[in-house]
C-alpha positions in Angstrom: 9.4 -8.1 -3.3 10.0 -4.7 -4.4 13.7 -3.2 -4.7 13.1 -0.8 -1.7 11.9 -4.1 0.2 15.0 -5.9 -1.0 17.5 -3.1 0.2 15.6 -3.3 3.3 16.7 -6.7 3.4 20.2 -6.7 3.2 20.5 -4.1 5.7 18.8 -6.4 7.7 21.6 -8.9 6.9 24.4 -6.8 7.0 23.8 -6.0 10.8 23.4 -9.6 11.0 27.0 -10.2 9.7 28.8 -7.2 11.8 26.5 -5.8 14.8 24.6 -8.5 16.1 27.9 -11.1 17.2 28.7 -7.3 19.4 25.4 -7.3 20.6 25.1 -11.1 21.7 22.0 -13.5 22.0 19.5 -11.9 24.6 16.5 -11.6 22.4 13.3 -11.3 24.1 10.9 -12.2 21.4 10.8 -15.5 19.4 11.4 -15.2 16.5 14.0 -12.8 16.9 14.0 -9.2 16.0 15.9 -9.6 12.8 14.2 -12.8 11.6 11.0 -11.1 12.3 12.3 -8.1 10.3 13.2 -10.4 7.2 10.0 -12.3 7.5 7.7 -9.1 7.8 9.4 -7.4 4.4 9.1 -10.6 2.5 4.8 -10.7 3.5 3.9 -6.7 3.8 6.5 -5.8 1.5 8.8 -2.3 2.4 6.2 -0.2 3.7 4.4 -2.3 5.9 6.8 -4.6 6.7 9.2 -1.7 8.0 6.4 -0.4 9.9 6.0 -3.8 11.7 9.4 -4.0 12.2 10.0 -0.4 13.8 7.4 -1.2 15.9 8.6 -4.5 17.1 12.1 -2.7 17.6 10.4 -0.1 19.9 9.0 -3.1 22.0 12.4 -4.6 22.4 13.5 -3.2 25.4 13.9 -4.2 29.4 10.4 -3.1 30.7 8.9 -4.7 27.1 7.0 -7.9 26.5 8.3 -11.2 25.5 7.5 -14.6 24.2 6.0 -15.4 20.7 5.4 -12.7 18.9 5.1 -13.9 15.2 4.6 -11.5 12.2 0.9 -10.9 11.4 -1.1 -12.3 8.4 -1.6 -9.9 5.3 -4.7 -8.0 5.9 -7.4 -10.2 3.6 -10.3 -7.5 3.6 -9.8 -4.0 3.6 -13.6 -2.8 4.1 -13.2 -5.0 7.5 -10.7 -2.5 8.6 -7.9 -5.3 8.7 -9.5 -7.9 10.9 -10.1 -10.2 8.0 -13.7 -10.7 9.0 -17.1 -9.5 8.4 -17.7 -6.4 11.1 -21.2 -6.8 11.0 -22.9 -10.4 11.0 -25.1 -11.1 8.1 -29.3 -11.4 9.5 -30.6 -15.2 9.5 -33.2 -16.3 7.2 -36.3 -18.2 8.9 -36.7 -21.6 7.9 
C-alpha cells in the first residue's frame, strides 16, 4: 500500500477509536462502512479505494440501499473498460 493509502488508513481507524462508539451500530450495509473503507484502500490503493469509499459513504443514508455490498474486484483488463471480460466475442471457426 502506498503512504497516502496508509494515512488513509488510520483515519479510518482513528474514527473507529473516537466517533463511531457516538455514532452507535446502525449500519445499513454489510460489511460496514469503515470495514469496507479499510478493505477498499488495501485492494485499489488511495486513489481508487477512496473513491469507492466516498461513494459508498454517499449511499449511506435513510432513503439508500442496504444489504451486501462487498468491495469490487481490481479491474483485470483495462481495454475491457473495467468489466474484466472480452467486449466483443471472438468469431467461431467451422469445423
Amino acid at each position: 500500500m502506498s503512504p497516502l493509502a496508509h494515512g488513509l488508513r488510520a483515519l479510518v481507524y482513528l474514527y473507529r477509536w473516537t466517533l463511531s462508539p457516538f455514532v452507535g451500530w446502525h449500519c445499513r450495509f454489510q460489511p460496514t462502512c469503515s470495514c469496507y473503507a479499510i478493505e477498499a484502500l488495501e485492494k485499489h490503493g488511495a486513489i481508487r479505494g477512496g473513491w469507492l469509499t466516498l461513494r459508498r459513504l454517499g449511499r449511506c443514508h435513510p432513503w439508500g440501499g442496504s444489504g451486501y455490498d462487498p468491495v469490487p474486484g481490481p479491474v483485470t483488463n483495462a481495454s475491457t473498460g473495467g468489466r474484466g471480460q472480452a467486449a466483443v466475442a471472438a468469431p467461431r471457426e467451422n469445423p
